[in-house]
C-alpha positions in Angstrom: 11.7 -19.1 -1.3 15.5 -18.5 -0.2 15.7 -15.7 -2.0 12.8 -14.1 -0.7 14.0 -14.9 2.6 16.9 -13.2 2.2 15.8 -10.1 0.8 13.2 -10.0 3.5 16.5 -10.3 5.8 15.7 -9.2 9.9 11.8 -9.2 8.7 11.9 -12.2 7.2 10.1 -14.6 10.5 8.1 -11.2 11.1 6.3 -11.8 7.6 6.2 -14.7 6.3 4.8 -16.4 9.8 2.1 -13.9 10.6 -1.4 -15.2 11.2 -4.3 -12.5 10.9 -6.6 -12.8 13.4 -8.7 -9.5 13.6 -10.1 -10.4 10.1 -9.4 -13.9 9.0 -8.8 -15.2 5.6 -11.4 -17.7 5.7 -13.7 -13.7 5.5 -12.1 -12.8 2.4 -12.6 -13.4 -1.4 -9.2 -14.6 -2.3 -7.2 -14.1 -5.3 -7.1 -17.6 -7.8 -7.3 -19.1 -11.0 -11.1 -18.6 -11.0 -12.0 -15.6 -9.1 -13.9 -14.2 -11.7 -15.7 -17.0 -12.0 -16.5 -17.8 -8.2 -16.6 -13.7 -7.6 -17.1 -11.9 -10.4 -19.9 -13.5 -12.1 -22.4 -12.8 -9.3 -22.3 -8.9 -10.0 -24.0 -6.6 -12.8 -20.9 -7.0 -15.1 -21.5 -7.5 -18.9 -19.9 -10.5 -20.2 -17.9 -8.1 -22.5 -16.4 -6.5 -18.9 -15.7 -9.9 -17.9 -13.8 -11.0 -21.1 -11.4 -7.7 -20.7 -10.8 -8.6 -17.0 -10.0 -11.7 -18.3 -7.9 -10.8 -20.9 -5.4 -8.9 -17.7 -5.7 -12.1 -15.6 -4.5 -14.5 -18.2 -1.3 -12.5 -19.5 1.9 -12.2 -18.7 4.4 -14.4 -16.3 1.5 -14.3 -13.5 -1.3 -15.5 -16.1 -3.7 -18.1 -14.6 -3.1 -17.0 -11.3 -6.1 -14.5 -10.4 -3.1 -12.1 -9.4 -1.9 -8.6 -11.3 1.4 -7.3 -12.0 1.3 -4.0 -13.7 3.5 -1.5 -15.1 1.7 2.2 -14.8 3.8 5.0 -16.4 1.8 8.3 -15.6 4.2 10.3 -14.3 5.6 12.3 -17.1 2.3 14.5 -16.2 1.9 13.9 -13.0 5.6 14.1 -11.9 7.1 15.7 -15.0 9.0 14.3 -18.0 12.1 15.6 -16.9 11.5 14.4 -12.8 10.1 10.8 -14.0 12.7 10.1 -17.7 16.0 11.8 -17.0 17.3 9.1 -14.9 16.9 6.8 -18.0 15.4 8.8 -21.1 15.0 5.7 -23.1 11.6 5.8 -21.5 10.7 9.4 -22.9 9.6 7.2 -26.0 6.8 5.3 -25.0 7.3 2.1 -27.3 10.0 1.4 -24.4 7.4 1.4 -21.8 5.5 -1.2 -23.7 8.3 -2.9 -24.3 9.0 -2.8 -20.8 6.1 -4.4 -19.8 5.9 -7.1 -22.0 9.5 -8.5 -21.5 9.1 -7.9 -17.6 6.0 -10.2 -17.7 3.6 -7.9 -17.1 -0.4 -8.5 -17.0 -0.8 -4.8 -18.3 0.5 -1.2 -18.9 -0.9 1.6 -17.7 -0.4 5.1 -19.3 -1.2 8.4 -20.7 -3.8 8.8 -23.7 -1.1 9.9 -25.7 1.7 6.8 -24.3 -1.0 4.2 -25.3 -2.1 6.1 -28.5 1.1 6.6 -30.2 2.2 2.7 -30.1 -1.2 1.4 -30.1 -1.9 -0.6 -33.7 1.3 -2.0 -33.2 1.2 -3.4 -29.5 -2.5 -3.2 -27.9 -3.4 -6.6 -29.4 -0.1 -7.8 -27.8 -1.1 -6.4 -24.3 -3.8 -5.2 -22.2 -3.6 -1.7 -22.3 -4.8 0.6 -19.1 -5.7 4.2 -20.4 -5.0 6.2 -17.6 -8.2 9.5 -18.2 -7.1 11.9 -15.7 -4.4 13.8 -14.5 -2.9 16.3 -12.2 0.4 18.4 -13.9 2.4 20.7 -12.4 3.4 23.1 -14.9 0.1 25.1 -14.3 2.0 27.7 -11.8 1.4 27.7 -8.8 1.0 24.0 -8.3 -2.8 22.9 -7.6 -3.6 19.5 -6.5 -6.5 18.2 -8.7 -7.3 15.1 -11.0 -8.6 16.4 -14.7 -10.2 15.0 -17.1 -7.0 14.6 -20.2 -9.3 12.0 -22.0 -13.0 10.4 -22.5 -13.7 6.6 -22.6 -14.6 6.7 -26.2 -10.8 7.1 -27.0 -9.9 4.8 -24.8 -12.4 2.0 -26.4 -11.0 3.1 -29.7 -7.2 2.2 -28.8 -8.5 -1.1 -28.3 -8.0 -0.9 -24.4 -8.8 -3.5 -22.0 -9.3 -1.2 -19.1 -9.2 2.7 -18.2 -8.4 3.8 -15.0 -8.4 7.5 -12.9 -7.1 8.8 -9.6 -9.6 10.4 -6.9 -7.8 12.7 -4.3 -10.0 11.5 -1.7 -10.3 13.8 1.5 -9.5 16.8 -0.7 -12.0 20.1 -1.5 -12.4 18.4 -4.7 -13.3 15.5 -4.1 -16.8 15.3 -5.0 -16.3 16.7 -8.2 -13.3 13.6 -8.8 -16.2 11.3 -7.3 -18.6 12.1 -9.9 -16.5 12.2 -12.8 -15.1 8.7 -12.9 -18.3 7.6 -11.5 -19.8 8.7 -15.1 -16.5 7.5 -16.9 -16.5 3.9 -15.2 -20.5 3.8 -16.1 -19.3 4.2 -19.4 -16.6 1.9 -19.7 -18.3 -0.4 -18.7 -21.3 0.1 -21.1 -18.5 -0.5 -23.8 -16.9 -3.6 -22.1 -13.6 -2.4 -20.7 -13.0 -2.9 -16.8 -12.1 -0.4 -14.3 -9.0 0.9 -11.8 -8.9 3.6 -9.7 -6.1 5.1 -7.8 -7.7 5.6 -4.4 -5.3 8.5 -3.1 -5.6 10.8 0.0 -5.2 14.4 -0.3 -5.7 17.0 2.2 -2.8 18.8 4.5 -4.7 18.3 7.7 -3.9 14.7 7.6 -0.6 15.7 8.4 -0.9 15.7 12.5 2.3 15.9 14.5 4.3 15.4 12.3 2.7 11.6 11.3 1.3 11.3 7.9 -1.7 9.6 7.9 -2.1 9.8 3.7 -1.2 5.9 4.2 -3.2 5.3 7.6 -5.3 2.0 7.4 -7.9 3.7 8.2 -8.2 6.4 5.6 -7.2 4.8 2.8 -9.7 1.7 4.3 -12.3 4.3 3.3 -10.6 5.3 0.3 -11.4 1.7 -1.1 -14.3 1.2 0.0 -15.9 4.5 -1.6 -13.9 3.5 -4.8 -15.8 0.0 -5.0 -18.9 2.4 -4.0 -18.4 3.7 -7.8 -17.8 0.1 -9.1 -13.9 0.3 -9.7 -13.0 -3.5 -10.3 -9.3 -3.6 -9.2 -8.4 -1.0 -6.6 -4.8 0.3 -6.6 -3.9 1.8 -3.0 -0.5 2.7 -1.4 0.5 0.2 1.1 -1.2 0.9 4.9 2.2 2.1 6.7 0.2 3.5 10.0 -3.0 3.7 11.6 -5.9 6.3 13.8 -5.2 8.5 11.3 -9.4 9.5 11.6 -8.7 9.8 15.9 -5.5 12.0 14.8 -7.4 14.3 12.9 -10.7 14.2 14.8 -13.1 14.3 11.9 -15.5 11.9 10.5 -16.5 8.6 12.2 -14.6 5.2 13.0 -15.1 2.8 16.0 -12.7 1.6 18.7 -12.9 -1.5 17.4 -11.1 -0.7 14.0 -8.1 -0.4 16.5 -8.5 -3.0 19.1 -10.0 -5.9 17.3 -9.2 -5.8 13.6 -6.1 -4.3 13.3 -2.9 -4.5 15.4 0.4 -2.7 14.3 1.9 -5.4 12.1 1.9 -4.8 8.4 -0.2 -7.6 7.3 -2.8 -6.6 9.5 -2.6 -2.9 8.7 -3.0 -4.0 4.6 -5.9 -6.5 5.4 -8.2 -3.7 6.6 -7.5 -2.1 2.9 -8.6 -5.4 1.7 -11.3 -5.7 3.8 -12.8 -2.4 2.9 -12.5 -3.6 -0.9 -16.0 -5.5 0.1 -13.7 -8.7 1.5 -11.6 -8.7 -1.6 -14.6 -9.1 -4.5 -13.0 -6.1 -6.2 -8.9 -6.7 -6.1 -6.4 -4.4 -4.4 -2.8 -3.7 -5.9 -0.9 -1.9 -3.9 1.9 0.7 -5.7 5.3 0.2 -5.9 6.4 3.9 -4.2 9.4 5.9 -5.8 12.6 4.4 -6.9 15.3 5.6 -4.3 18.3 3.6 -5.7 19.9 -0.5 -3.9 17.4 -0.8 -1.9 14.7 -0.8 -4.6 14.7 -4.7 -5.1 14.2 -5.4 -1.4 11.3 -2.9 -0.9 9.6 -4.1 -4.2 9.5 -8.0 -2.6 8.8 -6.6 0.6 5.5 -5.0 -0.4 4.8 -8.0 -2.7 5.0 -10.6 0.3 2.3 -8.1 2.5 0.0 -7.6 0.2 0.0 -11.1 -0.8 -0.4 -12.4 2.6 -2.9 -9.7 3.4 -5.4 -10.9 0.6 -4.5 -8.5 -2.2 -4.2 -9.1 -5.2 -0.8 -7.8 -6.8 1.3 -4.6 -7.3 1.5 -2.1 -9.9 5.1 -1.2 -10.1 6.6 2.0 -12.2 9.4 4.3 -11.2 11.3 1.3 -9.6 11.7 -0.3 -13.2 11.6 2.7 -15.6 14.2 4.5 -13.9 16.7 1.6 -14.3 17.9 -0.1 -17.6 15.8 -2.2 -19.1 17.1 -5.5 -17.8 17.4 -4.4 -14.4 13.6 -3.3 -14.8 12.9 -6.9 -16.3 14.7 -8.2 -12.9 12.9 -6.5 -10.5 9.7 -7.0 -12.3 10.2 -10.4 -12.2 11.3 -10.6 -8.7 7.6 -9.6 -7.5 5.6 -11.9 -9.6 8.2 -14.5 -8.4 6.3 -13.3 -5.0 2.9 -14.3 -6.4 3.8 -17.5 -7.9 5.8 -19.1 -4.8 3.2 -21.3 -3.3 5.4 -21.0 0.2 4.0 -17.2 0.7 0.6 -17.7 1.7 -1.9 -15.9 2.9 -1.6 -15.0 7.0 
């Protein structure tokens, strides 16, 4: 706990003190050694579904726990090889991202068709695999922002994967298009037995106001979740809540006042809990994402975002460039320095 504290530094009383009160904890389906047994089991999941989503829980440094740490390593399409490996091109072969993930402790990888694919009889039995079906690139010139389809759930299946997952660009003129898509692939998966994550992103310019970004308002991205569970996504992966009113900033849609007044208040915690809360209380789990690698400060921000989400009722992080674009032990390290988040029984949930 020390060393949490420490890392947490100025923040530290800030965020490991805080009580919610807008939405209590006692509201939410918690994280734990049997949440799919106390949660799970009541929905239309096949036992097959079940077995995969236990297969994630019950690997890796935070097995047992009913919390996720997960290394995703999409971005040589989304990003670019040259933007996401030049800062360490071990990674450009993918056995190292596997590897990666497996000495850092990981529940599961997530990657590419073609990551999972080329490694997969030697290391899917060894590790849940997450087969990551769509995409945007930017090498189509000029740049479009859109999720397509780079693989079916057959391949997926066939890889041996635990899980696939997809991104939505919610808010954007796409959207719909995204919505139905993975609705049809997660229908599938499922049929076949693997579980389901979905990167609930915003995209549109107008949520720009000001100057203020409001891709990461608790608001928006609230919705973002809860239309993701809409299409029966079991494990949610959202970027952390960093402001709020993002629907009175743009003046669209509908919300009510008391969003703002009663269940939310400014603090972090609070912001991340209305995520959670639009997750259906929690029964599917929200990871939040570990954000871009900017260097030193890496380490703090990845145990900062640990202790929120953990306190807020998520249930874990899903981590990439801030331990691919290191060396390999210093990846391990800060890895390991989040699920040590998850496992300290002194960071409860506020």
């Amino acid at each position: 706990m020390t060393a949490i504290q420490t890392l947490l530094g100025d923040e530290a009383e800030s965020l490991l003190s805080h009580v919610c009160h807008g939405i209590s904890k006692e509201r939410l389906h918690l994280p734990g050694p049997d949440f799919i047994d106390r949660v799970l089991q009541a929905g239309d999941r096949s036992p097959a579904v079940l077995r995969n989503l236990a297969a994630l829980f019950n690997h890796g440094r935070l097995a047992g726990t009913g919390y996720l740490s997960i290394l995703p390593v999409d971005q040589g399409v989304e990003h670019s090889g040259g933007a996401s490996f030049a800062p360490n091109p071990a990674y450009f072969d993918p056995e190292n991202i596997v590897r990666l993930a497996i000495e850092g402790g990981c529940n599961g990888v997530a990657s590419t068709l073609g990551v999972l694919g080329s490694v997969a009889r030697r290391y899917a039995h060894r590790i849940p695999f997450i087969v990551k079906l769509n995409h945007n690139e930017f090498l189509s010139y000029p740049n479009t922002y859109d999720q397509s389809m780079f693989a079916d759930v057959e391949q997926a299946f066939a890889m041996g994967a635990a899980a696939v997952g997809a991104t939505i660009y919610f808010g954007s003129a796409e959207s719909r298009r995204q919505i139905w898509e993975v609705s049809q692939a997660f229908k599938r998966a499922h049929e076949l037995g693997m579980a389901t994550v979905l990167w609930c992103y915003l995209r549109n310019g107008a949520f720009k106001v000001d100057g203020v970004d409001y891709h990461t308002a608790a608001d928006l991205t609230g919705q973002a979740n809860h239309l993701g569970v809409t299409i029966e996504a079991d494990i949610i992966k959202q970027k952390m809540a960093e402001n709020n009113g993002g629907f009175n900033a743009v003046k669209f849609s509908k919300t009510s006042p008391k969003v703002y007044s009663e269940l939310t208040t400014p603090h972090p915690i609070d912001l991340v809990r209305y995520q959670v809360a639009n997750c259906y209380m929690g029964r599917a789990g929200m990871i939040n994402s570990g954000g871009e690698s900017k260097g030193a400060g890496d380490l703090t921000q990845a145990v900062r975002t640990a202790v929120i989400n953990k306190r807020a009722g998520g249930m874990g992080l899903i981590s990439g460039r801030k331990a691919f674009q290191k060396p390999m032990a210093e990846g391990v390290a800060l890895l390991n320095a989040i699920q040590d988040v998850y496992l300290s029984e002194a960071v409860s949930i506020a």
